[in-house]
C-alpha positions as CSV (number, residue, x, y, z in Angstrom):
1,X,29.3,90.1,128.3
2,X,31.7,90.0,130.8
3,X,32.8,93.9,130.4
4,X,30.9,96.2,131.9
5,X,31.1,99.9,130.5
6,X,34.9,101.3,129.4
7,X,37.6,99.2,130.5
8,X,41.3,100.4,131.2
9,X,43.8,98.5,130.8
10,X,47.0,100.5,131.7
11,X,50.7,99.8,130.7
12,X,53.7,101.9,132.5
13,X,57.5,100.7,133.2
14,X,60.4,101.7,135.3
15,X,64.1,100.5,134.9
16,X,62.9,96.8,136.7
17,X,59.4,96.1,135.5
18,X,56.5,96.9,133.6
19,X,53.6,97.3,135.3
20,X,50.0,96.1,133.7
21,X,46.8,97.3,136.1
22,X,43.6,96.6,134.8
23,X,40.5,98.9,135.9
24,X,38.6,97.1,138.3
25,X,35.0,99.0,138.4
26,X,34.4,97.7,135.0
27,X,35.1,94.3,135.3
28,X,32.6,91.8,136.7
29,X,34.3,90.6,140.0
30,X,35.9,86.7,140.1
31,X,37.2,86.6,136.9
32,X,40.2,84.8,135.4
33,X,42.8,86.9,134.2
34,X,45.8,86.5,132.0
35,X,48.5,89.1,130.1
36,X,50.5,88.9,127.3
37,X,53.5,91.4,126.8
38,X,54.3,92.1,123.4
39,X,57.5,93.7,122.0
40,X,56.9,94.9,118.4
41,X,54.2,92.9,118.1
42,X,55.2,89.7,119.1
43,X,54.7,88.1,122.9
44,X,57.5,88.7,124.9
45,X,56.3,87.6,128.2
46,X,53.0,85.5,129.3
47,X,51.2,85.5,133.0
48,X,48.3,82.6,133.0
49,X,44.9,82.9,134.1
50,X,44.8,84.2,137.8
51,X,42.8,86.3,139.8
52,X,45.1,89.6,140.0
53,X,44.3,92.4,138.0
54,X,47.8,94.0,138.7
55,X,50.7,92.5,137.6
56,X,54.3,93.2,136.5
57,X,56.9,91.9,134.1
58,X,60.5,91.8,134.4
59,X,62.2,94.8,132.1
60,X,64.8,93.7,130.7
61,X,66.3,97.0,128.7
62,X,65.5,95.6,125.2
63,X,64.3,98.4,123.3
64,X,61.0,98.2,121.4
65,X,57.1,98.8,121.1
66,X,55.4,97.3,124.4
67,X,51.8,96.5,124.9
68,X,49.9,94.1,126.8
69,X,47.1,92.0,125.8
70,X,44.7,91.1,128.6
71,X,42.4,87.9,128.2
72,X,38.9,87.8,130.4
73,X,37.3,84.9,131.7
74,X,34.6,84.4,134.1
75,X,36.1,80.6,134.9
76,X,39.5,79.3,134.2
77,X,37.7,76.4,132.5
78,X,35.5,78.7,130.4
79,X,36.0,79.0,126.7
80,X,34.3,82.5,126.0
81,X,36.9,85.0,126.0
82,X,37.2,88.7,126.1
83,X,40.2,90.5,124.8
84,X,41.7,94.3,125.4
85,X,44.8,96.1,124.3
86,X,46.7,99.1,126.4
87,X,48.2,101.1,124.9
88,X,51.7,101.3,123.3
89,X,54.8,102.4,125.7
90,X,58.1,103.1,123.8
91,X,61.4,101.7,125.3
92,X,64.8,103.3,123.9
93,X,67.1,100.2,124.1
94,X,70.5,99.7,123.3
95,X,71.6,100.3,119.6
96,X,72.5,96.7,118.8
97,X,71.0,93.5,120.9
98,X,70.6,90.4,119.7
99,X,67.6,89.9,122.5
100,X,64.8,91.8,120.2
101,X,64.5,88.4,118.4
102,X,64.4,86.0,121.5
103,X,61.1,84.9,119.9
104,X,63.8,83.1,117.4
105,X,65.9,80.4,117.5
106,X,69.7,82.1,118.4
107,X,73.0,80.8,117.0
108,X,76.3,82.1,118.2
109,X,78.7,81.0,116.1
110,X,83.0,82.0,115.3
111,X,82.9,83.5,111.6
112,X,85.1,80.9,110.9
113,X,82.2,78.4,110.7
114,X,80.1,80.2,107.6
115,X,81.3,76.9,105.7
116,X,80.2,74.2,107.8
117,X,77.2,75.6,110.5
118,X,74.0,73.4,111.0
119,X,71.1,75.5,109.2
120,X,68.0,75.6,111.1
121,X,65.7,78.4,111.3
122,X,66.8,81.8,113.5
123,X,69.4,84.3,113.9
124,X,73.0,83.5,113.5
125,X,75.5,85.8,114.8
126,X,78.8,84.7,113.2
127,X,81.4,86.4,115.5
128,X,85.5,87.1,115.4
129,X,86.4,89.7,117.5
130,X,85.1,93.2,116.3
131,X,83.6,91.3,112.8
132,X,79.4,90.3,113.9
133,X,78.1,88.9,110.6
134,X,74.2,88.5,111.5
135,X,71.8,86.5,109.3
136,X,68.5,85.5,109.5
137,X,66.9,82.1,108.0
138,X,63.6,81.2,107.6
139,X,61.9,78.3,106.0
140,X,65.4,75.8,106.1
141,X,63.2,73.1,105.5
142,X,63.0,73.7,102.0
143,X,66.3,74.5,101.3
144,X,67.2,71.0,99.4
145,X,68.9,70.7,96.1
146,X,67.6,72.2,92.9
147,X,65.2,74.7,95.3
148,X,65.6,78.4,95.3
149,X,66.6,80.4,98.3
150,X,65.7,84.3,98.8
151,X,68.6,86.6,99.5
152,X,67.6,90.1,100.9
153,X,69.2,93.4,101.5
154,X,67.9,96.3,103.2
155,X,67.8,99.5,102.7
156,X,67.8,102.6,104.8
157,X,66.4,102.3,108.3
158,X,64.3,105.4,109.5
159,X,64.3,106.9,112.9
160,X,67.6,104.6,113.6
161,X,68.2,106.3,116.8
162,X,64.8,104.9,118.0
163,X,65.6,101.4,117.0
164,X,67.3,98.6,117.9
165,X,69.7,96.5,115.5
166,X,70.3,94.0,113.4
167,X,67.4,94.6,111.0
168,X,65.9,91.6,108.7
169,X,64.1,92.8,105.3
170,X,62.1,90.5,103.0
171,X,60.7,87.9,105.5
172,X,57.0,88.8,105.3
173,X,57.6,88.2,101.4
174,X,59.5,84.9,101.6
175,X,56.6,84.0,103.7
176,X,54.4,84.9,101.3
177,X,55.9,83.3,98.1
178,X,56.6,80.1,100.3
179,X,60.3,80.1,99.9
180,X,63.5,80.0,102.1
181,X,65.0,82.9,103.1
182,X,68.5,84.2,104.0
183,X,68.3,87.9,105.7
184,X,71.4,89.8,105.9
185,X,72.2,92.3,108.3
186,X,74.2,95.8,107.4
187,X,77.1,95.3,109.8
188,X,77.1,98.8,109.7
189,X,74.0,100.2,110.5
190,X,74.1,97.9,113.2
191,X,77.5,99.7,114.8
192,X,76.0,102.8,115.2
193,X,72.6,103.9,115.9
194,X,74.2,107.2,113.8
195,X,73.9,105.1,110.9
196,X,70.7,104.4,108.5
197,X,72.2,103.3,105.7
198,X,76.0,101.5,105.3
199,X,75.2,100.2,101.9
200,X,76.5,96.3,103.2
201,X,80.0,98.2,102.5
202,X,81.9,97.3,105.3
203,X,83.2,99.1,108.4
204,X,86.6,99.9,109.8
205,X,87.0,96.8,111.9
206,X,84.8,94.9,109.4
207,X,86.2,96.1,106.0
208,X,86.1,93.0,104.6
209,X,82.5,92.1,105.0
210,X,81.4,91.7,101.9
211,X,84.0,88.8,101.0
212,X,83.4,87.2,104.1
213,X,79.5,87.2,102.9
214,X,80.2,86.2,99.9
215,X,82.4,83.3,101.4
216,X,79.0,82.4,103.4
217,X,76.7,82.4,100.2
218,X,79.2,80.6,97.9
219,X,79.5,77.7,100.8
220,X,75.8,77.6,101.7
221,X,75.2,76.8,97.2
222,X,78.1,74.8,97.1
223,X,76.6,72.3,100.2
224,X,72.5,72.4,99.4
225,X,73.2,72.5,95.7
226,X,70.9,75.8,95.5
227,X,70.3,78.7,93.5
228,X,69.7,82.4,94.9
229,X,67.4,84.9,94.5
230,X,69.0,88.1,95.7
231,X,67.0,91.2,96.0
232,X,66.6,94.7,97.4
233,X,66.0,98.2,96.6
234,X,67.5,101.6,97.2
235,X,70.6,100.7,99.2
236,X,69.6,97.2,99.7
237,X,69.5,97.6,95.7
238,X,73.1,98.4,95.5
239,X,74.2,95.6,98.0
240,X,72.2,93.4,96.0
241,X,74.6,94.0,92.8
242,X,77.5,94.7,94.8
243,X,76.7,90.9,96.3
244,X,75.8,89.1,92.8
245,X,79.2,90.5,90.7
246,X,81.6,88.5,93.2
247,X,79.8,85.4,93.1
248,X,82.0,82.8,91.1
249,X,80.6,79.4,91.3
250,X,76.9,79.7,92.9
251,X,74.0,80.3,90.5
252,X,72.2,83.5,91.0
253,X,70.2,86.1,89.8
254,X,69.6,89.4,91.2
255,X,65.8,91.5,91.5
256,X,66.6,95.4,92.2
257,X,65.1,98.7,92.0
258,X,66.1,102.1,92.3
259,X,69.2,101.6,93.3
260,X,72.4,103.3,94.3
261,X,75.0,102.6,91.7
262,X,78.1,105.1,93.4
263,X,77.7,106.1,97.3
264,X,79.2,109.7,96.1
265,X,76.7,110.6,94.5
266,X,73.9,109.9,97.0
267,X,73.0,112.5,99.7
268,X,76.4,114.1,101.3
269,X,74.9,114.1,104.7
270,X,74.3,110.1,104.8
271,X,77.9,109.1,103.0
272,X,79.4,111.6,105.8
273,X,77.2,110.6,108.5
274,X,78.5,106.9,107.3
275,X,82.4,108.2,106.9
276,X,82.2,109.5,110.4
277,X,80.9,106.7,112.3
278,X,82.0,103.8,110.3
279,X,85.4,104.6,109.4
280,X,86.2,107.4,111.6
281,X,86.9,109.9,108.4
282,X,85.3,113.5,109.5
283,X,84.2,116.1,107.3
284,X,87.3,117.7,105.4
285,X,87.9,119.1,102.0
286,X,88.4,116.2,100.4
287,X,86.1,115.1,97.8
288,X,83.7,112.7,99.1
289,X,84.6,110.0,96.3
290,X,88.4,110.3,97.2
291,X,87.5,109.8,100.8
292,X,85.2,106.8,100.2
293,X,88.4,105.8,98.3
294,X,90.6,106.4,100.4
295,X,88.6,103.9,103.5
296,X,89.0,101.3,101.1
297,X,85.1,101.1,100.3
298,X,84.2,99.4,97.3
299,X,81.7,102.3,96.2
300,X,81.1,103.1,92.6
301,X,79.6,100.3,90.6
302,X,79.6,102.0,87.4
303,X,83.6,101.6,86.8
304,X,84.4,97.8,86.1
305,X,81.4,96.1,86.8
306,X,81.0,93.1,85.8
307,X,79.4,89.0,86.6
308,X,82.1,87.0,87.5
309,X,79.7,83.9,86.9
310,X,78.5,84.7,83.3
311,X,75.3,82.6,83.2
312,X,73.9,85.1,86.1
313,X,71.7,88.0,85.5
314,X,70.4,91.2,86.9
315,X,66.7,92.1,86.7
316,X,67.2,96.3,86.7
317,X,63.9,98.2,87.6
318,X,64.3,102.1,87.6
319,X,61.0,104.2,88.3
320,X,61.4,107.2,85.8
321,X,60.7,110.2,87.9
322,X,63.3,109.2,90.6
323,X,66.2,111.4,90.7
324,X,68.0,108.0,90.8
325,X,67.0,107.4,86.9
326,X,69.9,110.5,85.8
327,X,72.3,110.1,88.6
328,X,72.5,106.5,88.8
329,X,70.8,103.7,86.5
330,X,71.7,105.6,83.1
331,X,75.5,106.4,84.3
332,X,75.4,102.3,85.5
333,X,73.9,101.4,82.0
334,X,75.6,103.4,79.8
335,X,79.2,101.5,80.7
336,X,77.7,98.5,78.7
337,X,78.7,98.4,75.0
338,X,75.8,95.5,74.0
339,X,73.0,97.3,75.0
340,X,70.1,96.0,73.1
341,X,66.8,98.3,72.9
342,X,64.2,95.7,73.2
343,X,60.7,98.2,73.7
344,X,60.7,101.8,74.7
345,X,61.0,100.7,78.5
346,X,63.2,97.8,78.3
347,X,67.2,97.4,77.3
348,X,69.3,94.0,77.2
349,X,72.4,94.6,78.8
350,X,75.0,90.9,79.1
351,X,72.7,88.7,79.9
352,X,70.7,91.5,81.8
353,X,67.6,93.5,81.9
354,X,66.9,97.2,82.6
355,X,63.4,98.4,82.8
356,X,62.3,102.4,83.1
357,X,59.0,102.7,83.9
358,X,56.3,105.3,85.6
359,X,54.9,103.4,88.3
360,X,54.6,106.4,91.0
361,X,56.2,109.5,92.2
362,X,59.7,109.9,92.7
363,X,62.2,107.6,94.8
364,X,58.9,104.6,95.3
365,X,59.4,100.7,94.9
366,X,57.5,99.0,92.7
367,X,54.5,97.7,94.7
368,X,54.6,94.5,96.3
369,X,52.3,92.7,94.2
370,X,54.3,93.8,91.4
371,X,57.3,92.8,93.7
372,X,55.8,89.3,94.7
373,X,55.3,88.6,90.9
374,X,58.5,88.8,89.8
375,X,60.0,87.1,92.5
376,X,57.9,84.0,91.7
377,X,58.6,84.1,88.2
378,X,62.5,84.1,89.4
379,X,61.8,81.0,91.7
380,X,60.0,79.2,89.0
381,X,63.4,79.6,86.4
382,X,61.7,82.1,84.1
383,X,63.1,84.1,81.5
384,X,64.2,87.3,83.3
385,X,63.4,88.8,80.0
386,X,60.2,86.8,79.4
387,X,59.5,87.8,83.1
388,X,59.8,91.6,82.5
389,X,57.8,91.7,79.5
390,X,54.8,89.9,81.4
391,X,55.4,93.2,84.1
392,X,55.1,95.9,81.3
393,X,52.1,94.1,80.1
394,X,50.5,94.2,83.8
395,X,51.6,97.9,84.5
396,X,50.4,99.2,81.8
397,X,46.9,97.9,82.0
398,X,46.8,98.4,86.0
């Protein structure tokens, strides 16, 4: 043992540096000593083996989770290590910056080149004055013709005002199912740390976001020869079908659940809190669906929606006891004339599936192994229908 008794390993910051002192009355003395910082889990900043107990790493502002890792040895050469943690020291950073992912690969690109970039794996910023598209891919090596490539959306983010933007959903799942993965950032919630959730709708200097994404996706099929995978839930859920109805020529099919189907009718405070900050629109008399109107959002899905490339299809999950079930899935599925009862749980809808099911307590995705099944099935070209069946099967023997 080369830890003698408690050890303290100590973790405080100023506006320069942050400051790592290690207890010394509990360390056996000429050891080797080297620190890792760590920002949200992932190193930051490395000091090799020395003799100092005290060190300090530059601060540079990016907000985040810090802790350092301190790694004991008796002799630089010697292999038996001993590892502690400090404890974790919260840094308010600024509401968007691009350096929380400098553990990534980082591509500043003009938005004019979302038809002809070099992929690789990292974070693309496609830029044109006030427009910042921000994507994240993983796993470009297997993006090759005939392969499937993940598309996710996210939701609401919680404490916003504590976090930093952009913010990348659905990449501990691609790595999980093995596949590529193409992460899109709400331009939105990234303007403002005031904003959770901008539904991927667009902002005033951006309102045309989601035809420059779709400009992105359709050119990224077109030049791999791929097919997508979009999913998301909630507000990522309603992205996700806002994305898949303007796709023309790229093959696609879309995973959601419990999603948002007309911004109006979700809570007032986030569609105002949205208004406000993204488009400038304060609180006034006016109905919040004329206002959302009236900023040019496109908003309510359940008037004229439609595929624009007919062979794609919607996987539909809706947990029964979520408010969402009355508000929005039955209004959505109701505006379809050929809806085809197939079991109690599960209706046809154009080429579509809906599925209501019990599977917790109110507003809950599915879980993810429920989640990660499905989204295999989808990469392995099964039967969205065939696929959903299997998943009543499997909930309702779980």
């Amino acid at each position: 043992m080369i830890l003698k008794g408690s050890t303290i390993l100590s973790l405080s910051k100023d506006n320069e540096y942050f400051f790592v002192s290690l207890d010394a009355v509990s360390v056996e003395e000429e050891c080797f000593y080297a620190f890792y910082l760590l920002r949200d889990g992932v190193r930051v900043d490395v000091k090799w083996y020395g003799k100092s107990k005290n060190i300090k790493f530059k601060n540079e502002g990016v907000g985040g989770r810090y802790q350092v890792k301190a790694f004991i040895k008796k002799t630089a050469c010697e292999d038996n290590v001993e590892i502690i943690e400090s404890e974790i020291v919260r840094q308010d950073g600024f509401f968007y910056d691009l350096r929380i992912f400098s553990a990534h690969d980082l591509y500043k690109l003009p938005l004019s080149s979302v038809e002809n970039f070099i992929v690789n794996d990292g974070v693309y910023s496609f830029v044109e004055e006030n427009k910042v598209m921000d994507v994240m891919i993983s796993g470009a090596e297997g993006i090759q013709e005939g392969s499937t490539v993940l598309v996710c959306f996210t939701g609401a983010v919680t404490s916003r005002g504590e976090k930093t933007a952009p913010f990348f959903s659905g990449i501990g799942i691609a790595k999980k199912l093995g596949a590529p993965l193409i992460s899109v950032a709400d331009p939105s919630v990234s303007l403002s740390k005031n904003i959770s959730l901008g539904w991927y709708a667009g902002h005033g200097k951006f309102c045309d976001f989601q035809n420059e994404l779709c400009k992105f996706l359709e050119s990224f099929a077109n030049r791999f020869g791929v097919r997508f995978v979009i999913f998301g839930g909630s507000g990522g859920g309603f992205a996700s079908l806002s994305c898949i109805s303007r796709l023309i020529k790229s093959e696609a099919v879309a995973f959601v659940w419990n999603p948002q189907t007309s911004i109006s009718k979700y809570s007032k405070e986030f569609v105002d809190i949205y208004l406000d900050n993204a488009f400038l629109i304060d609180k006034s008399d006016t109905s919040t669906y004329d206002k959302l109107n009236n900023a040019g959002v496109l908003h309510d899905l359940t008037v004229n929606y439609g595929l624009r490339n007919s062979n794609n299809s919607i996987i539909y999950f809706q947990n029964k006891s979520d408010w969402h079930t009355e508000s929005h899935a039955h209004p959505f599925i109701k505006k379809f004339d050929s809806l085809e009862k197939i079991t109690n749980n599960i209706k046809l809808f154009n080429n579509s599936i809906y599925f209501e099911y019990n599977w917790g307590e109110g507003h809950v995705p599915p879980s993810e192994k429920i989640i990660l099944y499905i989204l295999q099935r989808l990469i392995e070209r099964k039967k969205p229908l065939d696929i959903v069946l299997e998943t009543e099967v499997i909930l309702k023997n779980s």
